[in-house]
C-alpha positions as a printed NumPy array, in Angstrom:
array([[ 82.088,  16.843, -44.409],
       [ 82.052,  13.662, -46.189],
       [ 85.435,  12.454, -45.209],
       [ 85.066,  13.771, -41.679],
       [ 82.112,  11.392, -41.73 ],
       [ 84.63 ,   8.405, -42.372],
       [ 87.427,   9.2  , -40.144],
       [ 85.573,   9.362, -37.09 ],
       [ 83.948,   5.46 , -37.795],
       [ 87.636,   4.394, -38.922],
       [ 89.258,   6.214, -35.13 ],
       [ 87.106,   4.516, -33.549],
       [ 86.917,   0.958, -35.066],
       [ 90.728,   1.854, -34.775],
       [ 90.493,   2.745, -31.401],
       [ 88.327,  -0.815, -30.333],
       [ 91.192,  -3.247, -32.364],
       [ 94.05 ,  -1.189, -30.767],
       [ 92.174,  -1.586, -26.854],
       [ 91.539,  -5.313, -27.786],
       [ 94.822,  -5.848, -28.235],
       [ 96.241,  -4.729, -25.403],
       [ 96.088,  -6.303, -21.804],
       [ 97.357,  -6.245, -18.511],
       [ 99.076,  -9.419, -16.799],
       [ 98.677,  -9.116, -13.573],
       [101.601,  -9.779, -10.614],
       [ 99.475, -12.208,  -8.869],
       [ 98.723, -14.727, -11.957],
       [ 99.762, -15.794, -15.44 ],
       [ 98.275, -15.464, -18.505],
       [ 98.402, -17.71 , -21.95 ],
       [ 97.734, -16.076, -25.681],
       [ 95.389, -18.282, -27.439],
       [ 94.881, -18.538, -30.85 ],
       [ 91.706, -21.16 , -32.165],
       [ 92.369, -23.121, -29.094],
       [ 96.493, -23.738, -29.47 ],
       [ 98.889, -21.834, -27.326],
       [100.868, -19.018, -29.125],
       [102.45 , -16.977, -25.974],
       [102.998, -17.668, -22.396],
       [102.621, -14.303, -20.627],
       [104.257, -14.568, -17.045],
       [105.871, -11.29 , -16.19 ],
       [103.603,  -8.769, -14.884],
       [102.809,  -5.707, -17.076],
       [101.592,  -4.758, -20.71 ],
       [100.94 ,  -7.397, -23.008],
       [100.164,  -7.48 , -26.812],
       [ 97.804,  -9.755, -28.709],
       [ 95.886, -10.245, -32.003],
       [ 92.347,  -8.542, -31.626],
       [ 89.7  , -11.368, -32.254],
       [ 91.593, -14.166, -33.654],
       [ 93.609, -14.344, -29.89 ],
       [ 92.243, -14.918, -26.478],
       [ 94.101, -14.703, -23.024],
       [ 93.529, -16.745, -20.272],
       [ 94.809, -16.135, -16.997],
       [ 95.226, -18.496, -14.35 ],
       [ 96.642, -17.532, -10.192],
       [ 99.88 , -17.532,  -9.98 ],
       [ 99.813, -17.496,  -6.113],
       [100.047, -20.447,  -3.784],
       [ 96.509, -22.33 ,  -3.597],
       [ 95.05 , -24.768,  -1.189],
       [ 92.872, -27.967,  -1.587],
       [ 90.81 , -29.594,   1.164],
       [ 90.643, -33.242,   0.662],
       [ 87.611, -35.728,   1.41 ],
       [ 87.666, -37.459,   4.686],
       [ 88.855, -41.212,   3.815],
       [ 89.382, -44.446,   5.634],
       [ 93.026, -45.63 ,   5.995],
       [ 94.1  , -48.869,   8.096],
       [ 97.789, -48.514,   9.553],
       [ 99.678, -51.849,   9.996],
       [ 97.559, -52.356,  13.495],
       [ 94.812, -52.77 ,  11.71 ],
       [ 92.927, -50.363,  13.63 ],
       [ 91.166, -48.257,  10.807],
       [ 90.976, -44.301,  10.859],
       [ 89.277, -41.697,   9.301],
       [ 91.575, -38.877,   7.983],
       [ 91.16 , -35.605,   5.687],
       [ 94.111, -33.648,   4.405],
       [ 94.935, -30.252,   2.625],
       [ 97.803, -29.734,   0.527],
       [ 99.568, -26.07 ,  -0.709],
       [100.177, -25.891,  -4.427],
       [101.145, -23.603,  -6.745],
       [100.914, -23.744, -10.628],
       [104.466, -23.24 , -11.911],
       [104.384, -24.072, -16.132],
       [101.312, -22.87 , -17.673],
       [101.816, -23.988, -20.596],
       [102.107, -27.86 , -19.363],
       [ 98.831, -26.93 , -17.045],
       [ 96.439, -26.051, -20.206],
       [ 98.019, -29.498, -21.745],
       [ 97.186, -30.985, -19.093],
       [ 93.768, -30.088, -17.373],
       [ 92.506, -27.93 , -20.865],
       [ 89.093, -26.205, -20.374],
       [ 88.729, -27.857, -17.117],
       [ 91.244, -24.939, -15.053],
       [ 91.902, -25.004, -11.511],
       [ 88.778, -26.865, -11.026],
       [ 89.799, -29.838, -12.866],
       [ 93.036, -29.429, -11.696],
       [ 91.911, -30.128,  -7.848],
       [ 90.377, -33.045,  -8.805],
       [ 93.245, -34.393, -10.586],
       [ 95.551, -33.502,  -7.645],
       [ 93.118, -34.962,  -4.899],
       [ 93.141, -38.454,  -7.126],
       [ 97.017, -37.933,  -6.633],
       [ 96.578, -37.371,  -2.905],
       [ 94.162, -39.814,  -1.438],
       [ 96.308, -42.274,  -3.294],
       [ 99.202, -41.519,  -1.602],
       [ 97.728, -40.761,   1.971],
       [ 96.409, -44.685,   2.052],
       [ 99.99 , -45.62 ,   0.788],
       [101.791, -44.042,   2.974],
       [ 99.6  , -44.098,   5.927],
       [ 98.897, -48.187,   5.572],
       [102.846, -49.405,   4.878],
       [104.311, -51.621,   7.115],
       [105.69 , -50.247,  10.533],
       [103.247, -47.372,  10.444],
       [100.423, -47.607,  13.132],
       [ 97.717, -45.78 ,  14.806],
       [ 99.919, -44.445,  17.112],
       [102.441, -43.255,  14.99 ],
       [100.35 , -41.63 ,  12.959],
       [ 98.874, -39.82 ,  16.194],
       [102.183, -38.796,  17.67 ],
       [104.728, -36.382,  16.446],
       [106.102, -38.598,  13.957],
       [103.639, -38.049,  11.44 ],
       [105.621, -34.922,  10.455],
       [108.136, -37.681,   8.758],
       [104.463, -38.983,   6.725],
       [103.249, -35.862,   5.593],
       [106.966, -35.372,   4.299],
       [106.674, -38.817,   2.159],
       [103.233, -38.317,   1.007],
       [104.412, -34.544,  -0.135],
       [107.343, -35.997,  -1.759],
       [105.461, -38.481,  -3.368],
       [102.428, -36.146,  -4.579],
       [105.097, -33.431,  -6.028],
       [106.226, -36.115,  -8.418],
       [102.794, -37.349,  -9.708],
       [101.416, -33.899,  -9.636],
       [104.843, -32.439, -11.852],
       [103.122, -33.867, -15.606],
       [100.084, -31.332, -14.646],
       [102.392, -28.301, -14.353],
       [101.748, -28.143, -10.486],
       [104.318, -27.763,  -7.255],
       [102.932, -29.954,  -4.499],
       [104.637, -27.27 ,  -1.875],
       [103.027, -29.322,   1.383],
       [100.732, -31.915,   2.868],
       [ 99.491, -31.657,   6.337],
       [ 96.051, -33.747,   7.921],
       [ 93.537, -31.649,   9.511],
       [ 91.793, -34.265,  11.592],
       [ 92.649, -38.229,  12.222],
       [ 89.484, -39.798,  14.106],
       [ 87.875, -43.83 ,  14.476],
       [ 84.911, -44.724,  11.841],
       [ 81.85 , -43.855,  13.852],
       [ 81.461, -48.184,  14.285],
       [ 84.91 , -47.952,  16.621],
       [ 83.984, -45.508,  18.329],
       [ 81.458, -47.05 ,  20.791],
       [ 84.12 , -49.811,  21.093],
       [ 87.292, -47.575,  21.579],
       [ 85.311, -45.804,  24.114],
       [ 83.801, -49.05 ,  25.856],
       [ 87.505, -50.485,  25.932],
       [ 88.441, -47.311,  26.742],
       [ 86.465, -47.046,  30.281],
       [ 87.129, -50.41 ,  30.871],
       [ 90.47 , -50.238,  31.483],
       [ 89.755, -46.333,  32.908],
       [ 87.595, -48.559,  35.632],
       [ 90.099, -51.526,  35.91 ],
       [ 92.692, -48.723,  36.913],
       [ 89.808, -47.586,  39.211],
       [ 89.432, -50.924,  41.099],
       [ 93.079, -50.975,  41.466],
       [ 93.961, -48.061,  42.988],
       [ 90.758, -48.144,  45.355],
       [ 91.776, -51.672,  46.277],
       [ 95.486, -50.423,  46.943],
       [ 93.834, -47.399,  49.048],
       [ 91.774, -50.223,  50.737],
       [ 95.398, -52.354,  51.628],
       [ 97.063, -49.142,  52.619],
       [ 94.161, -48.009,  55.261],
       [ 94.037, -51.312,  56.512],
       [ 97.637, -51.243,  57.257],
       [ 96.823, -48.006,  59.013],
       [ 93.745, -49.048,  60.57 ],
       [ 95.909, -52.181,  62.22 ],
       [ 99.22 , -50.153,  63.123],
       [ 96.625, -47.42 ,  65.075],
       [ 94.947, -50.464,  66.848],
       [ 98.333, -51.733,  67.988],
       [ 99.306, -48.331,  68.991],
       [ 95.625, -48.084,  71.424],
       [ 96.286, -51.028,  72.545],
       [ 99.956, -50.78 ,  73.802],
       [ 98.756, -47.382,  75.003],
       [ 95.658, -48.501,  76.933],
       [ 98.299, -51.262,  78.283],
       [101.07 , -48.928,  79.503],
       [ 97.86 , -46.377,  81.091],
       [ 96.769, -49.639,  82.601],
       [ 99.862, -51.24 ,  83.951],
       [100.79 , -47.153,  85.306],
       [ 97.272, -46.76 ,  86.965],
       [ 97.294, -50.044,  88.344],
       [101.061, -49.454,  90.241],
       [100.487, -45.735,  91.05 ],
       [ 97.201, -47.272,  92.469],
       [ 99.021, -49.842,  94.581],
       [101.417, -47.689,  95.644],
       [ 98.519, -44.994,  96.59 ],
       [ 96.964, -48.076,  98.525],
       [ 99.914, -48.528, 100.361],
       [100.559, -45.36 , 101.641],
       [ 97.111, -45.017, 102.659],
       [ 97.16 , -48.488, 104.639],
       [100.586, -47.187, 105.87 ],
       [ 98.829, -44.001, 107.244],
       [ 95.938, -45.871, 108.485],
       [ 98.675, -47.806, 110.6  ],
       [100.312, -44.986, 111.757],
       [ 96.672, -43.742, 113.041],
       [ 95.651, -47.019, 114.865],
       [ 99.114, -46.998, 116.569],
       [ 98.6  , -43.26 , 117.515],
       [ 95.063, -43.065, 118.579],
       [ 93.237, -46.279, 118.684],
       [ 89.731, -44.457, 119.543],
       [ 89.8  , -42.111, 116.686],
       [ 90.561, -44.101, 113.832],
       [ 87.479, -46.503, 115.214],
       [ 85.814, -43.297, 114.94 ],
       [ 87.003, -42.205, 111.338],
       [ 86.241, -46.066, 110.325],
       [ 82.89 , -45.783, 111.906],
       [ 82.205, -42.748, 109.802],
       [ 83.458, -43.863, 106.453],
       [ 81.015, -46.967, 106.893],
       [ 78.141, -44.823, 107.383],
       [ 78.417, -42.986, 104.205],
       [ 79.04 , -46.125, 102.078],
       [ 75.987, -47.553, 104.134],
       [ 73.909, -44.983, 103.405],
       [ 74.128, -43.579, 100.232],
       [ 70.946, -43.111,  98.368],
       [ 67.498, -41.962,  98.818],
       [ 66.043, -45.246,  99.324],
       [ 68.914, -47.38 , 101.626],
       [ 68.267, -49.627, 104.008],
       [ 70.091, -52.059, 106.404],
       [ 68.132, -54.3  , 108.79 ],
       [ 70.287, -54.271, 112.023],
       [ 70.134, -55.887, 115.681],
       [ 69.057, -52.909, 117.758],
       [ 72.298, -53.536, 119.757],
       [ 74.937, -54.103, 117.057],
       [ 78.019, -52.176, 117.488],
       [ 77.706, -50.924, 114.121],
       [ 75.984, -47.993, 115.268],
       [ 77.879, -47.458, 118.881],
       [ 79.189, -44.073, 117.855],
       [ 75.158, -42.581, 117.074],
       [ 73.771, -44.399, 119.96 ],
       [ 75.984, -42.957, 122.554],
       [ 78.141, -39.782, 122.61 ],
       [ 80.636, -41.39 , 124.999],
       [ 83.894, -42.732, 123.343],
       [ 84.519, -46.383, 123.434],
       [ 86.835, -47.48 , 125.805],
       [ 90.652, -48.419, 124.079],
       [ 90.001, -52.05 , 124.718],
       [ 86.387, -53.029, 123.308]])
């Protein structure tokens, strides 16, 4: 009984060291064997792994490819015209062993802010040397920056044990004080363009406006000038049938003449004509007789 008593404490104390020295690296990180704060094993292979129960530790740190998101900073390109730009970079931690040199209790987190001192650095370098503007930065060469400013940042960031693997900005704005200006400018010129075209439009119709004028009035002319000879030569066939009816009946035509004065006399409701009781301009209603040929 007695020394069934004593087994069972020593299997399990037993039992404790031999789980405390065991542990699992895992595929997605890397793990360091500690012992009283000084690096004894660098465990990067995933599987079992061995260790001294309570004098070693094990810490573990990601082994996958992490991100940082930079603060937004001010950079001024060789214009001069200032910008506001925030970046994130890709890294990876590649030598553990350098990394816990390096950054110590701090981990990852110190880490990050070590590599975002590297970063902003390099950003404002890059971004503010000569020949780089605004506008280069905004177009589609600033795939060439980000490749200088990750070149540059992957050899600062190599004494910490880290891979700089890429740089890329997220957003490149104006400092809230430009904006009101860029904008102002901005519709300025958006209104100068404006005037110009309405101006143009203005020139253009005008030319329009005069060309159809011209056109009326050559149009109105010829209509004119046709009228007036179709009426002269309607005029002179009628005068050339009134001949032919005075040479062929004297009395009638007199008669038709009569008539045709009458109604231009007397149109209205109100006419008048104040007449000597025996003018012959009213022979034909006075007396039902024909005139003779020679009166």
């Amino acid at each position: 009984m007695k020394k069934s008593a004593l087994v069972i404490p020593l299997i399990v104390i037993a039992g404790a060291i031999l789980v405390s020295s065991v542990f699992i690296v895992d595929e997605r990180e890397k793990a360091l064997v500690l012992q009283f704060g000084q690096i004894k094993a660098v465990k990067e292979e995933p599987g079992l792994a061995f260790k001294l129960p309570l004098i070693q530790e094990v810490v573990r740190y990601d082994d996958r490819i992490l991100s940082i998101d930079t603060d937004p900073i001010e950079v001024t390109p060789s214009d001069d015209r200032r910008l506001v730009v925030d970046a994130f970079a890709r890294y990876r931690i590649t030598d553990v062993e350098q990394f816990r040199r390096a950054v110590g209790l701090g981990g990852e987190r110190a880490a990050e802010d070590r590599l975002e001192g590297i970063l902003n650095p390099q950003i404002r370098a890059v971004l503010g040397s000569d020949g780089v503007t605004s506008n280069t930065i905004l177009s589609a060469d600033r795939a060439q920056l980000m490749a200088r400013i990750t070149a540059q940042a992957r050899a600062r960031a190599a004494p910490l044990g880290l891979e700089v693997i890429d740089v890329r900005l997220k957003q490149t704005a104006l400092p809230e004080q430009n904006l009101e200006a860029t904008f102002a400018r901005m519709r300025a010129e958006r209104e100068r363009e404006a005037a110009d075209e309405i101006a143009r439009g203005e020139e253009a119709a005008q030319r329009v406006r005069a060309a159809a004028d011209r056109t009326v009035v050559e149009l109105v002319s010829e209509a004119t000038r046709d009228a007036e000879v179709t009426r002269g030569e309607a005029d002179a066939q009628r005068n050339g049938i009134f001949a032919e009816a005075f040479g062929a009946d004297q009395e009638f035509f007199e008669f038709y003449r009569s008539l045709t004065a009458y109604q231009r006399s007397l149109k209205g409701e109100n006419s008048m004509l104040v007449l000597s009781p025996d003018s012959e301009f009213f022979d034909y209603l006075n007396s039902d007789q024909p005139r003779e040929a020679d009166r």
